[in-house]
N, C-alpha and C positions, 0 to 999 in steps of 0.2 A: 145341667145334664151331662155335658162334657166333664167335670172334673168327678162325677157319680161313676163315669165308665172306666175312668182311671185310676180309681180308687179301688173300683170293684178288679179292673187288670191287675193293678198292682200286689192285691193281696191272691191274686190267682197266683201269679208269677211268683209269691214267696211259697205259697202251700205247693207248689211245683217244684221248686230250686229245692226245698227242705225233701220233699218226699225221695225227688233225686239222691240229693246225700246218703238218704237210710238204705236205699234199694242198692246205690252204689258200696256201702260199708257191710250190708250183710253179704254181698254178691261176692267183696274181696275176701272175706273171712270162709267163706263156701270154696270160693277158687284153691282157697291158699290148703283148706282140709283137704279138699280133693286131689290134688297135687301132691301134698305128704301121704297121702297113705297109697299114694299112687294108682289113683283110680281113676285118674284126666282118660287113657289108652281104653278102659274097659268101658265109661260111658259112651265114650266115642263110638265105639263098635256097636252098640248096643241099639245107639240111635241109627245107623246106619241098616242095620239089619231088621229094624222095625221099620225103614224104608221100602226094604228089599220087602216085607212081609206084607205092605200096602199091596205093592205093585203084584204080587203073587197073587192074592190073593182076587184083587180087581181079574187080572189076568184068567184066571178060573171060576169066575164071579159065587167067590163065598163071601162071610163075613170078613171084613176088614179087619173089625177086630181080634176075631179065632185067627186069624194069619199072620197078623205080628204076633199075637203074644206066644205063637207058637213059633215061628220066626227068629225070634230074641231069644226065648227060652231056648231053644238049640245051638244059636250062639253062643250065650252063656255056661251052655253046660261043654261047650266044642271049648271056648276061652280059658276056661277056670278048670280043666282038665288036664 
């Protein structure tokens, strides 16, 4: 029974390390786009203002969602102007 749970850990433990690797190399190849085309600054902001659109939103009790995405859009169109 014992060497069944270790076998079964064992092969968790590789389909885990491997998934790791893929998430980790598509993650770096995403990083490294978003950084040349210099968009690291504008997702920043973006998530940050779909914060602010939460709490607005809650604060005046509308939709969540209508307040960020209204939120960010005015961001975006304040940033890229």
């Amino acid at each position: 029974m014992s060497n069944f749970i270790v076998s079964l850990l064992d092969d968790f433990v590789v389909r885990a390390a491997l998934a790791g690797f893929a998430v980790a190399v598509a993650a770096a190849l995403m990083g490294c786009f978003v950084v040349w085309r210099r968009m690291a600054y504008f997702g920043d902001a973006t998530a940050h203002a779909a914060m602010l659109g939460v709490a607005l939103s809650l604060a005046f009790s509308q939709s969540v969602f209508v307040g960020t995405i209204l939120v960010a859009m005015a961001m975006a169109y304040l940033v890229s102007s």
